[in-house]
N, C-alpha and C positions, 0 to 999 in steps of 0.2 A: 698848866705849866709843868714841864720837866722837870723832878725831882734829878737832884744830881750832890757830889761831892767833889769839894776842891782840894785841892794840898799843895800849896805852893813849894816849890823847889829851892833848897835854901843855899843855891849860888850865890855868887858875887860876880856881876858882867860890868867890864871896863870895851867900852863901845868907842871907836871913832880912829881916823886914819891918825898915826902918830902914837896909836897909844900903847905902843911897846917899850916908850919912852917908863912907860909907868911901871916897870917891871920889878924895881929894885923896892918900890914903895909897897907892891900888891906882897913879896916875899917876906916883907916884915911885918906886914898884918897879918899873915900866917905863923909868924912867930917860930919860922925857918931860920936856919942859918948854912946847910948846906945842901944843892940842890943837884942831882942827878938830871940833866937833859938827856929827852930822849928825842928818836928822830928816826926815820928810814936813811939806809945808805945813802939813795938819791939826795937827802937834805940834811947831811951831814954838815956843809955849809952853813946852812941855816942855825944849825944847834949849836956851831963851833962861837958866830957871832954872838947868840944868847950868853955861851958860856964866857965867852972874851967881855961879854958887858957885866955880869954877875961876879967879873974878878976872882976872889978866892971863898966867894961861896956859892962856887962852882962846885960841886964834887967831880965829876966827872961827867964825859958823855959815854951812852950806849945809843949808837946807830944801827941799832939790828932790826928793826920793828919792819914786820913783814903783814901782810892782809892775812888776816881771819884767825891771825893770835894762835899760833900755835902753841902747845903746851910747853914743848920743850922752847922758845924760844922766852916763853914767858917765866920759865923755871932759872933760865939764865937770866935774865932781867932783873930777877927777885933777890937774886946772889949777889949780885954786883950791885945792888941798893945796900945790901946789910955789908958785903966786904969794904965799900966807900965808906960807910960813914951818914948816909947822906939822910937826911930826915921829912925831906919833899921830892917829887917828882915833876920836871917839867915838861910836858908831851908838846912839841913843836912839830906840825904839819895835820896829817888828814886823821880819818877812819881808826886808820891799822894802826898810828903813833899810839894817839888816846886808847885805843884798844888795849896798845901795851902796857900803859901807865894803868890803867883800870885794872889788869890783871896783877900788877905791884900792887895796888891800894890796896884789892880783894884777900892776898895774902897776909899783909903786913901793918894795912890801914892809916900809910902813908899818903899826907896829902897831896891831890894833884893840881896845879895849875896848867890848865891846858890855854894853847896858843893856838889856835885852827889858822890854817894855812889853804883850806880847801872849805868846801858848804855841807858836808859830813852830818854834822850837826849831832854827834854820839858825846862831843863835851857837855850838852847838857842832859844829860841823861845816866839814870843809875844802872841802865844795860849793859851789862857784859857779854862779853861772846871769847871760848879758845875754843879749839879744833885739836881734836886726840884721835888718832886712830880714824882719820878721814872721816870727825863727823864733828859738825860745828856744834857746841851747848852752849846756850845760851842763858840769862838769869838776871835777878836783880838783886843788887842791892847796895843801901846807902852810902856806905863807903867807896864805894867806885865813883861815885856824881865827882867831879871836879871841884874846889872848892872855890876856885877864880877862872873865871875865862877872860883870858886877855882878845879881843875881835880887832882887827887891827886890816882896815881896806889896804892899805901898801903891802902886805906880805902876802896878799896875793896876786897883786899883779904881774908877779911869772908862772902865774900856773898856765898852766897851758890850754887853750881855746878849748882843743877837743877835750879834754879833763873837764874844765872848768861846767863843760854843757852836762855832761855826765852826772859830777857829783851835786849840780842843783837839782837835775832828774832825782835824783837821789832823795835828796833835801825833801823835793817834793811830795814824794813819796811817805814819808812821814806823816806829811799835813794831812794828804787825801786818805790814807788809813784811818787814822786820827780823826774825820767827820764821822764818817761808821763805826766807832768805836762803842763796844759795850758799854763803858767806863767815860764816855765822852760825856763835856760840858759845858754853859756855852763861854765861857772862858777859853777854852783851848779850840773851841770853834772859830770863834774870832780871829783867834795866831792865826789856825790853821788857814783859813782862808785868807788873810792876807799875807802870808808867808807864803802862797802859792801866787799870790798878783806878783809881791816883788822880785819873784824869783823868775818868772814867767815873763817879766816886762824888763828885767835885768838883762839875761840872755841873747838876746837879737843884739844889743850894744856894746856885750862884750866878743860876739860873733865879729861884730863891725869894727871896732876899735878895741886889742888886747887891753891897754892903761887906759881905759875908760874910766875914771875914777869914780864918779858917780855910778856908774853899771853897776864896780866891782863893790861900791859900799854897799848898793842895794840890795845885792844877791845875798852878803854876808847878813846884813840884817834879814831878810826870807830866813838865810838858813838857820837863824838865833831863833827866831820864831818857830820853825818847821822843826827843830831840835827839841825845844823846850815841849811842844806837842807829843812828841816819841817819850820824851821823860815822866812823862803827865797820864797818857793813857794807854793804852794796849795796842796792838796791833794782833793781825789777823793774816789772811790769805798771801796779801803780797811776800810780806813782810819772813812766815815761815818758805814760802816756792823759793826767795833771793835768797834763804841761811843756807835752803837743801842744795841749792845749783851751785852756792861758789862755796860752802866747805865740803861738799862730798864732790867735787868735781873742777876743786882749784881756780873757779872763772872770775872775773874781775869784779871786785864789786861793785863798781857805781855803775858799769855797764849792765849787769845784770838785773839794777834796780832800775833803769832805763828800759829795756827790753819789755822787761816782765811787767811792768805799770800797769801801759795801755789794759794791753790785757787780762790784767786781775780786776781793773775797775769794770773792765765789759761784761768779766765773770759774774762781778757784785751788780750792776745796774740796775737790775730790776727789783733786789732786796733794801737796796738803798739810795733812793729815790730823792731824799731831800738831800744828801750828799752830794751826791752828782751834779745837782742842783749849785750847789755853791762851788765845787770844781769848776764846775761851768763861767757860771760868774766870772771866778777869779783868771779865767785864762780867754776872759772874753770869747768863748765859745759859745755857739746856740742850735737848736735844733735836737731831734730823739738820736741820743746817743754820742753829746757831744761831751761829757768827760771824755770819758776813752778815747775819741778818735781826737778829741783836741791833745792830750797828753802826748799822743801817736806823732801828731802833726807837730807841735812842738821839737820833741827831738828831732824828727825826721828833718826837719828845716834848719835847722842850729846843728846838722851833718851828725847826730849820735848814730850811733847803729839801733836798730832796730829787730833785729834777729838773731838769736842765740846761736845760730848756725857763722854768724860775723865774728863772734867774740869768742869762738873755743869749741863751743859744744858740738857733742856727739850725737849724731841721727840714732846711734845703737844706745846713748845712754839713759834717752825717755823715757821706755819702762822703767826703767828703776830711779828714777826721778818723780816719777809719777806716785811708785811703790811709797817709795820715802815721804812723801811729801802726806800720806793718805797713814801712814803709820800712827801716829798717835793724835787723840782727838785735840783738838783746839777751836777755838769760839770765833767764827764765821759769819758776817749775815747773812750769807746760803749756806746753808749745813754744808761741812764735809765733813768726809769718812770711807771708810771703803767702798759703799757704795756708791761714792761718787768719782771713784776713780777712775773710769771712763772718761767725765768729761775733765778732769784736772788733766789726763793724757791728751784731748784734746785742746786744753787753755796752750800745754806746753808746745803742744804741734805746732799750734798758731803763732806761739813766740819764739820760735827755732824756723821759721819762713820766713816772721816776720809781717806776718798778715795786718793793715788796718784794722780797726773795731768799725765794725758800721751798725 
């Protein structure tokens, strides 16, 4: 049997369509009283209603949260927590919200209640990531974990189809790292693989019908699971190739964890065997080499892009994509390092065409 170590995650998850009703109850068992909403421009909206329901312990909103946290936006973020007043932080929407409230917590080690509005799944986890000087850093640690997640299937039912397929890719991508994982257990094996069923059996229905309500709850729960996996244990190849693509080279994230999937699992296939195995499973695929090419088929069929060359990237910026990516060592179930920077130039080749895994 598997020697392993667990450490449960000391969140607080409020699950179920309606349950932003519960907002003002979850604020006082944080033993808050004035709360900073954060949000991207696009869902300023979103943050204004938070704030219109939290009345006057609202501190204010900051609508500035932009993908992959920049420093300087994060440096403003941090100001306008301590010039408000405000003694929690509410991150309403995806990736880049939470991202920003993680980089308030990290400085100030104020609480964050995040509200996912997308399948992200970075609220439950104590990873951070800002971008200085065109290059993403990323880390951990305990004070960034959110201290409540509110999961609520109604706030997402405007997300938009083509989003919606993306940031489950995304989600996904978590779990299927997370089976190969150094660090993995079978606790988080379990999420993992059923956090890629429901996210994988969600998608066709929210393709089919946008307010699928049952779709949208399913994906969300995948993504709680698929989240709590990335918080749990490490991550490796996918995980560093999507930091180097979208902060040294500004491209979309949930695109680029899409893209890049298929083929980091076809990279890992042969190292990690019984992984693949339960990918497989979970996405009702069969046959030699059906992670990858099922992950492939997935998006492909639910209209994601598939090729880096679709979503921004530069045919000239490969080598140095390759370079970056081969820079410093990190733990692989295929070794990498510079000498395997050949074939990392050619994973990227493949996911800049957009080649199946066979």
């Amino acid at each position: 049997m598997k020697e392993f170590i667990y450490n449960g995650q000391p969140s607080r998850v409020v699950f179920g369509a309606g349950a932003l009703q519960h907002l003002e109850r979850e604020i006082e068992l944080l033993g808050a009283r004035k709360a900073l909403v954060l949000s991207t421009p696009e869902q300023r909206d979103q943050a204004q209603r938070v704030a219109d329901r939290l009345g006057s312990r609202a501190a204010g909103i900051f609508a500035r949260a932009v993908m992959h946290v920049p420093i300087e936006t994060a440096r403003e973020a941090r100001e306008e927590a301590r010039r408000l007043g405000a003694d929690c932080a509410i991150a309403i929407g995806g990736g880049s919200t939470t991202g920003l409230g993680k980089a308030i917590a990290l400085d100030s080690g104020l609480p964050i209640l995040a509200i996912p509005t997308t399948y992200a799944g970075s609220e439950m986890t104590p990873i951070y990531g800002i971008t200085e000087a065109g290059l993403k850093k990323t880390g951990r640690d305990a004070r960034v974990l959110p201290r409540t997640v509110i999961y609520d299937p109604a706030l997402t039912l405007t997300l938009p189809v083509a989003l919606s397929v993306t940031s489950g890719m995304n989600a996904i991508a978590h779990a299927a790292e997370g089976l190969y994982a150094q660090d993995s257990n079978p606790v988080m094996d379990l999420m993992a693989e059923e956090g890629i069923r429901a996210i994988a059996q969600a998608l066709p229905g929210i393709c089919r019908r946008a307010d699928d309500m049952g779709a949208r709850g399913e994906a969300l729960y995948g993504a709680w699971l698929c989240g709590s996996v990335l918080g749990n244990v490490g991550m490796a190849l996918h995980h560093k190739l999507c930091h180097t693509l979208g902060g040294s080279f500004n491209l979309p994230h949930a695109e680029v964890h899409t893209v890049v999937l298929p083929q980091a699992m076809a990279f890992n296939a042969e190292a990690a065997p019984r992984a693949m195995a339960r990918i497989a499973r979970a996405l009702g695929a069969t046959g030699r080499g059906s992670a990858a090419a099922g992950l492939f088929d997935l998006a492909r069929d639910n209209g994601a892009p598939v090729a880096l060359k679709d979503i921004g990237m530069q045919a000239s910026d490969l080598d140095r994509a390759a370079d970056l990516a081969v820079q410093n060592p990190y733990w692989n179930p295929r070794p990498i390092g510079q000498a395997q920077r050949g074939e990392i130039r050619q994973l990227l080749q493949r996911a800049y065409e957009g080649v199946r895994p066979d």
